[in-house]
N, C-alpha and C positions, 0 to 999 in steps of 0.2 A: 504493500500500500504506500510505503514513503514513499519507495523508488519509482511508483506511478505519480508523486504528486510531485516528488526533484526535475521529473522529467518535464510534466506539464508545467512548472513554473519555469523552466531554464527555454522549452521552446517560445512559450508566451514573452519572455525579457528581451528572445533575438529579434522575433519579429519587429518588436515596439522600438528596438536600435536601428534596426534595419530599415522601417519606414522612415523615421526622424534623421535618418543620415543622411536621406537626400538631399538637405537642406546643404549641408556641405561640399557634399559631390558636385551640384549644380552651380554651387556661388563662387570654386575656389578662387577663381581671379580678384574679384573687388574683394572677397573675404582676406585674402593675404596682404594688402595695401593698407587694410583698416589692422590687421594684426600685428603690423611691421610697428606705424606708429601710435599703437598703444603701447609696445617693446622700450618705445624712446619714450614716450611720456613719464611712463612709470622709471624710467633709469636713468632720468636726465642728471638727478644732481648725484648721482653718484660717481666714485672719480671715472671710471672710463664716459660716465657722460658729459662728465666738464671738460677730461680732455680731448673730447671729439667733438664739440659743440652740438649737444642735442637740443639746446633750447633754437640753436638753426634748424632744425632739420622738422620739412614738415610734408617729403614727399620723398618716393621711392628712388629720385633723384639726389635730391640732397644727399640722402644716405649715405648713397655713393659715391658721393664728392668729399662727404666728412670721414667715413670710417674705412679704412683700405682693408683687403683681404688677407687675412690674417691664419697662421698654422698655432699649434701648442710651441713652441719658440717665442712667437710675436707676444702672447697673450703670458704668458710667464710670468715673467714680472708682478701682473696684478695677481696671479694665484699665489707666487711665495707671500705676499702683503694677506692673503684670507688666510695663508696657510700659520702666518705670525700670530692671527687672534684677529684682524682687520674687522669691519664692517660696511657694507656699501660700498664697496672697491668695482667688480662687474654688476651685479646686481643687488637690491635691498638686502640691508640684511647678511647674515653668511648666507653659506648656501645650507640644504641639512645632512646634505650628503657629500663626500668628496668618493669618486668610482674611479678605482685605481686600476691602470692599464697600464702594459709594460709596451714602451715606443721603443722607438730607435736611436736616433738622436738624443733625444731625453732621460733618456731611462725613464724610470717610472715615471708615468702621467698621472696627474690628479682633475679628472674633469667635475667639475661642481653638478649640483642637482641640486634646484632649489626647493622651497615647499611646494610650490605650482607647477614645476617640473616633475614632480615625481609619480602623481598621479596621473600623469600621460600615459606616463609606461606601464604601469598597473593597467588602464583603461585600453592602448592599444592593446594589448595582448588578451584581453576577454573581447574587446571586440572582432578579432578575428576569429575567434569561437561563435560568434552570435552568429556571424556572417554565414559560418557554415551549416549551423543549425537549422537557420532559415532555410538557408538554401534546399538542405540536407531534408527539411522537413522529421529530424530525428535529433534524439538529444541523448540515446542509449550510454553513450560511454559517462556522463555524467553519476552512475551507481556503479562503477568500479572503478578501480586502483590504477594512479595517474601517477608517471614518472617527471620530476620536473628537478631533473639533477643540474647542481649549482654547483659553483665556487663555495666554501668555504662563508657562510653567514656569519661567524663570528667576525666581528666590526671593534677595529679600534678607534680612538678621542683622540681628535686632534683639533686641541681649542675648542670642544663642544660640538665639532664637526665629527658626525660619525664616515667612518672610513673603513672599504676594503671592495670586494670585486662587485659588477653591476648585478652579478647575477644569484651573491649571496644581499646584497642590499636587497632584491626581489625578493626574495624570499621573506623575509620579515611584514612583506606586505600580498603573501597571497590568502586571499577572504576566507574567511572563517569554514562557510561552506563545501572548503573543497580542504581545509585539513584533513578533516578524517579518512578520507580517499589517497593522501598523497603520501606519495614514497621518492628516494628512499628517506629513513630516518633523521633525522636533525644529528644522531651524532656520526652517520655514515655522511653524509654531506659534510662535516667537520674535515674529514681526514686530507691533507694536503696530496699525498703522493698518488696520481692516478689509478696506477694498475692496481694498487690497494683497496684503490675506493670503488673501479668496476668492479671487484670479484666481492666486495660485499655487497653492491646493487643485486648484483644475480643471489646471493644468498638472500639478499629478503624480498627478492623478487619471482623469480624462478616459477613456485607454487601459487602464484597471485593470479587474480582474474584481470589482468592487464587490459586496459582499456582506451589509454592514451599515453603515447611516451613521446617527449621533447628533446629535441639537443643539435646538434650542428652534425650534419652525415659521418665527418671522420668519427666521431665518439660513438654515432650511432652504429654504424658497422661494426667499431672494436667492440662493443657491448652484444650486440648480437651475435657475433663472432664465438665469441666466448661462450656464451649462452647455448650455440649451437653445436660446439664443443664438448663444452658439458656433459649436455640432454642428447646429444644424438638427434634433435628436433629440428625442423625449420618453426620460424618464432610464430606463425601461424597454427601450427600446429599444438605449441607450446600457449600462447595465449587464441585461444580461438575467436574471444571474442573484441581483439585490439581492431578499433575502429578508425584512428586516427593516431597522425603521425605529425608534428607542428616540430618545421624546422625553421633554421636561421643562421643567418653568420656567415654563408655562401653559398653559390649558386648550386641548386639540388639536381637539377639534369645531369651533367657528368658524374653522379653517383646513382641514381636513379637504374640502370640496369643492375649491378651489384645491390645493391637492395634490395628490389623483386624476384634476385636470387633467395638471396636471407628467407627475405619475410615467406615465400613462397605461398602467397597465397592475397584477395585485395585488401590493401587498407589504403584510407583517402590520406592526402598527404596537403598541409597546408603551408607554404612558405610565407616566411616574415622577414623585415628588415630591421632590427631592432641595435643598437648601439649602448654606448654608455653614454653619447651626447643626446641623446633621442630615439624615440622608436615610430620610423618615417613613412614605412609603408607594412601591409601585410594581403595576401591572396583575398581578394575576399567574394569569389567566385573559384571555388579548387577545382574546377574542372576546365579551367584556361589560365593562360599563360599570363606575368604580368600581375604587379603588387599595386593595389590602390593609394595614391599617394596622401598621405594624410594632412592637409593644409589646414587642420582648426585643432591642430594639437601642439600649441605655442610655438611653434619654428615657422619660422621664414623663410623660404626658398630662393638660392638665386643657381643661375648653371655657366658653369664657364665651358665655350665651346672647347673639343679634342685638340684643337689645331690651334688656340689662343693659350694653350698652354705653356708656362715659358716664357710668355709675352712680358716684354713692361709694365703693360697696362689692359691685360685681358678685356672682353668684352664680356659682362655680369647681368646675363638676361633673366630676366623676370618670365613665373610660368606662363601669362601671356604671351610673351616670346619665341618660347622654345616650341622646334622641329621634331617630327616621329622618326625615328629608328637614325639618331643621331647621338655620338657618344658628347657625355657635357660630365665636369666634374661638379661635383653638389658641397652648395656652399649653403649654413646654416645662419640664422642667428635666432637664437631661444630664449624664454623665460626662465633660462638659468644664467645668466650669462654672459654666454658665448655670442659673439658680434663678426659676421661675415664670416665666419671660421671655416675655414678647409678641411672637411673628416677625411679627405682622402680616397673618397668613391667615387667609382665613373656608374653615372646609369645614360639607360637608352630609353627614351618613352614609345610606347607603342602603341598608346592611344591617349586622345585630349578629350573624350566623355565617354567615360570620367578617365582622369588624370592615373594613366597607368606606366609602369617601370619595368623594367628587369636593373638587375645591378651588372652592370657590364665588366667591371672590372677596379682594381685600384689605381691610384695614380702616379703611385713607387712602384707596380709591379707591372712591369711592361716589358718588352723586347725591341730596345733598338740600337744596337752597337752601330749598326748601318745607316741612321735612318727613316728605318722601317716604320716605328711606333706600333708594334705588332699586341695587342689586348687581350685579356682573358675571353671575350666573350667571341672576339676572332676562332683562337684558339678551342675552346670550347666545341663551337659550331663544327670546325674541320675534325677534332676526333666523329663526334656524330655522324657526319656524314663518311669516314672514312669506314667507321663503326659498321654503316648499312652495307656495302659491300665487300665487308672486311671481318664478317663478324668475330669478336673478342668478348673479354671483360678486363677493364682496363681499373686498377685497384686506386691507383693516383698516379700523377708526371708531373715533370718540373721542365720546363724549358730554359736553357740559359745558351746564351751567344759563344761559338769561337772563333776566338776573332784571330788568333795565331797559332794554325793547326800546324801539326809538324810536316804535315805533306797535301798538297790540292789548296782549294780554294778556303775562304773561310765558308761556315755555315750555323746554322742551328741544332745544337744536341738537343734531343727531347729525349730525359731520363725518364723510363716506364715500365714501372711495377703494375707486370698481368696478373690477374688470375687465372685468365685462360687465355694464351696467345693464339694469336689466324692461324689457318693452315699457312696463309702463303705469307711472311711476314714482309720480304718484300712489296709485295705489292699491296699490303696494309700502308707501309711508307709510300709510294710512290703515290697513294690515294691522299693521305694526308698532305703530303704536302702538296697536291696539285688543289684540294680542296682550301689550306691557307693561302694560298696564290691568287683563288677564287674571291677571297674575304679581302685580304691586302691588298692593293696595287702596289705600294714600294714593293712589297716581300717579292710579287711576281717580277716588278721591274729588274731589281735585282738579281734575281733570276735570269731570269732571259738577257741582261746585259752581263752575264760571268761574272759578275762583282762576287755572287755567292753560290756555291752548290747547294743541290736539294738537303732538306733535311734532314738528320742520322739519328736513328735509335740508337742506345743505350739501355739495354733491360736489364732491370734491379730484381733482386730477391725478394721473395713476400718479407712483409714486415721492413722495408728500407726505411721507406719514411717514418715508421716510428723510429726504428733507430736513431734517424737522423733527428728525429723531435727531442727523443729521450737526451741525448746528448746535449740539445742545447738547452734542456731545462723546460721544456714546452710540449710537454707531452698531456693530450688532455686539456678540459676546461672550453675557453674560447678560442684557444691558439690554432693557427690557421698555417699551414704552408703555404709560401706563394708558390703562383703555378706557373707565373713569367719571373724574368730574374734581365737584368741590362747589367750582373757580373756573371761570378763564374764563384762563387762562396759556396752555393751549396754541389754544384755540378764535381766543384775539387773534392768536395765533403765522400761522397759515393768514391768518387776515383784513386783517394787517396786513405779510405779508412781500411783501417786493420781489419774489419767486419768479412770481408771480402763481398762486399754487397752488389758488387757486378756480374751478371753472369754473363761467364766469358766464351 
């Protein structure tokens, strides 16, 4: 009897989201101009408002004549001042949260989350449940056991600012209602070391009527993996009744075969866009392609075109502006905040009603010793299609340039851990790269003018890339391998580890 009455209250909430959205979906343009300056209104006397002149600024122009575009370098400064004890330095107030990420340059990043920031992210992440419930006209997996494995929720003070990873701050804020349902436990989500923490998931998972499990595809895989291991099961078989699968953190198509291995059997699968500066887009039709982009969940959007990259003075178009199946990097500014800030994503929009994404690629992780400015979403596309006439199962690769080979031409190594390699593995390459050529015009140009040979496999052992994770500390959680590279750090990594990780 609850679990008739969970379900009827949870599809009644989606519908009542779902109709009320529209208001959104259909406004976003004027909506985000009236967003931007309320953003300055409310932060004018604060120090980045005085030192940017907010009390000038009264239109999507100005903006951008007062405040230039800014990375976590530029914006530093004011975070070490919140991180002293400060008040009202980016936005009123501290923030309540500081969501600690490990960069590059930086090392550890402290991105703020303010009090009106935080519930975005609580809010996007049910609302792409509601979306599908609608849709779905079902709400079953709300009476069993839901995975929503995190970082590590223990949070330390720093100045009254709580602090630690975005996805154990989440956790302190998922509703009451779904505690009882969730796994795994508060002190198995404690543990820091990965493969500690998946082999106790599967212990208090295992035997559970699994209904929805979340995470980013690498963890999803090593967690099923194991599991399949195990049990001797595919995870359908194992949970018969997992209905849904909500991912994030990167693009799910090139994992998407190697999953429907695992899972062997349907479950719906919902992709989201969610960060520690925001959470910007999520599916909210799972049966097409393309993240709804969320314009009324306190960020402002601008997009700098592919090709203005690098520029002096890029061109900063507003959603108005921008063009379909064009790659733009996505520049924020939020009600935590963050002021024209660079997260470092390429998206492609792929429709204007409503306002729909794919995340193309990042902005550091690209391939161009040559040139080229070759993308993940390039990439991506050419395994797929080489995939159709080639069939494989490709487990993960890494692309990186050589630009000083000891004999020929320079070219592209694409490092590839199969699961199951082609029969005919040359001409799995010969399709790949004719289908990059297809996607690229430099990569072709090049090509065709001898500047560079086609491009070489290199096939790794199963488990390389964690190898390669484990090593650097980054195994698990939200760490991501890049899948383009403009060096050769991890490409040496494989060629030169004691592991013997190449097969030769």
């Amino acid at each position: 009897m609850l679990s008739s009455i969970k379900k009827a209250i949870a599809k009644i909430w989606a519908k009542q989201y779902v109709k009320t959205s529209e208001r959104f979906i259909q406004n976003a343009v004027p909506d985000q101009e009236k967003l931007l300056l309320s953003l300055i209104s409310k932060a004018k006397n604060t120090r980045f408002g005085q030192d940017h002149n907010f009390q000038t600024i009264h239109s999507i122009q100005d903006f951008q004549k007062e405040v230039p575009l800014a990375d976590y370098e530029d914006l530093k400064h004011y975070i070490e001042e919140i991180k002293a004890g400060k008040s009202d330095i980016l936005w009123t107030e501290k923030p309540e949260y500081f969501a600690k990420t490990s960069g590059t340059t930086s090392g550890s990043k402290y991105i703020p989350i303010s009090h009106e920031g935080m519930p975005y992210q609580i809010a996007a992440a049910r609302s792409a449940l509601f979306f599908y419930i609608a849709q779905k006209d079902n709400a079953d997996f709300v009476n069993g056991k839901m995975i929503f494995l995190q970082g590590s929720p223990e949070l330390s003070d720093m100045h009254g600012i709580k602090t630690g990873r975005l996805s154990g701050i989440v956790a302190h804020h998922i509703p009451d209602y779904l505690q009882k349902n969730r796994l795994p436990s508060w002190k198995t989500n404690t543990i820091e070391d990965w493969e500690t923490k998946v082999d106790k998931v599967i212990e208090e998972t295992e035997k559970e009527n699994m209904t929805l499990i979340s995470g980013i595809p690498p963890w999803l895989i090593m967690y099923f993996e194991k599991l399949t291991e195990k049990t001797g099961k595919k995870i359908k078989e194992l949970f018969p009744n997992l209905q849904l699968i909500v991912t994030g953190g990167v693009n799910y198509e090139p994992y998407r075969d190697k999953m429907d291995q695992l899972l062997g059997g349907d479950v719906d699968i919902i992709q989201t866009f969610p960060a520690s500066e925001g959470f910007f887009a999520y599916q909210n039709n799972y049966r097409e392609e393309g993240l709804l982009l969320l314009t009324n969940h306190g960020i402002f959007y601008e997009f700098i075109p592919q090709e203005d990259l690098g520029k002096e003075n890029p061109r900063r178009l507003t959603l108005g502006e921008i063009e379909l199946n064009k790659d733009y990097a996505l520049v924020i500014t939020t009600n935590s905040g963050l002021w024209a800030y660079m997260i470092g994503d390429m998206v492609r929009f792929i429709s204007k009603k409503p306002y729909k994404i794919l995340v193309s690629g990042r902005t550091k992780h690209f391939t161009s010793a040559f040139g080229e400015h070759v993308i993940a979403y390039e990439v991506e596309e050419a395994v797929k299609e080489a995939l159709l006439k080639h069939p494989a199962q490709i487990s993960e690769f890494h692309l990186a340039p050589q630009v000083t080979p000891e004999n020929g031409l320079p070219y592209h190594e694409w490092m590839i851990e199969f699961e199951k390699e082609p029969e005919n593995m040359e001409g799995f390459r010969q399709e790949l790269d004719l289908a990059l050529r297809g996607k690229n015009t430099y990569y072709n140009d090049l090509i065709t003018g001898n500047i560079l040979q086609p491009l070489i496999i290199t096939r790794l052992k199963k488990d390389s890339f964690m190898e390669y994770a484990k090593s650097k500390g980054k195994l698990g959680g939200q760490n991501k391998i890049p899948r383009l590279a403009n060096n050769r750090d991890i490409a040496d990594f494989f060629h030169q580890s004691d592991l013997g990780l190449i097969i030769k």
